[in-house]
N, C-alpha and C positions, 0 to 999 in steps of 0.2 A: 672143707665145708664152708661155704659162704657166710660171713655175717655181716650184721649193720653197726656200723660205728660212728657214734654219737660227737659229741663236739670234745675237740682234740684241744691242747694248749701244749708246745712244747715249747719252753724259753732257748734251750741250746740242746746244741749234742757235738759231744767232741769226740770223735773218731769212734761214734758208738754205731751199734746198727737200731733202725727204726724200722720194726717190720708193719705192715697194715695186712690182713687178709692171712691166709693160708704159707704155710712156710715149713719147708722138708729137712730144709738143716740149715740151723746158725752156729756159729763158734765165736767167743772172744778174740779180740785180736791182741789184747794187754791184760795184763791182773796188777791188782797192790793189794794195797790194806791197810786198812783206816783203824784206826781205834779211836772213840769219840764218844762221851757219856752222854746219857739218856734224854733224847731231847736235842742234840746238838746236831744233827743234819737232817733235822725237819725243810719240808718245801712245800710252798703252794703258799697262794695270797693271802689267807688268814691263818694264822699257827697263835695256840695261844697255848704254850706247855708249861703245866704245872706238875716239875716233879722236887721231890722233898731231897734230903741227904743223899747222893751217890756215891759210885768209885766207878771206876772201868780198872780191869786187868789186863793191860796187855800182853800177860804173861802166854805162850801160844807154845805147845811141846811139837806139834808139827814138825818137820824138816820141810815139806810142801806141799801147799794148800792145792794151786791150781796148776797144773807144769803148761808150759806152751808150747810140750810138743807135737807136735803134726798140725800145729793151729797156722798154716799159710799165708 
């Protein structure tokens, strides 16, 4: 279904895909995993975070989150 898209800003894209418009199948080409407390990978020109006391856990019982198999 067609739509209209407004004004774009992308700073980078590292081996990401950038879809515009209509799109039948995308897949990952990598996985990781980041652990980072509340407020630490904000983005965009003004960020002004105000958060109090934190923790992050990155305690994670998974064996695996994303597999990459059949991803080409």
């Amino acid at each position: 279904m067609p739509s209209i898209v407004g004004p774009i800003k992308i700073n980078s894209v590292g081996g990401g895909v950038v879809n515009f418009g209509d799109a039948f199948y995308l897949s990952p080409k990598s996985t990781s995993k980041t652990n980072a407390g509340s407020g630490a990978l904000n983005t965009g020109d003004f960020i002004n975070t105000n958060s109090g006391i934190n923790s992050t856990n990155p305690f994670d019982p998974d064996i695996s989150d994303q597999n990459m198999t059949g991803n080409a």
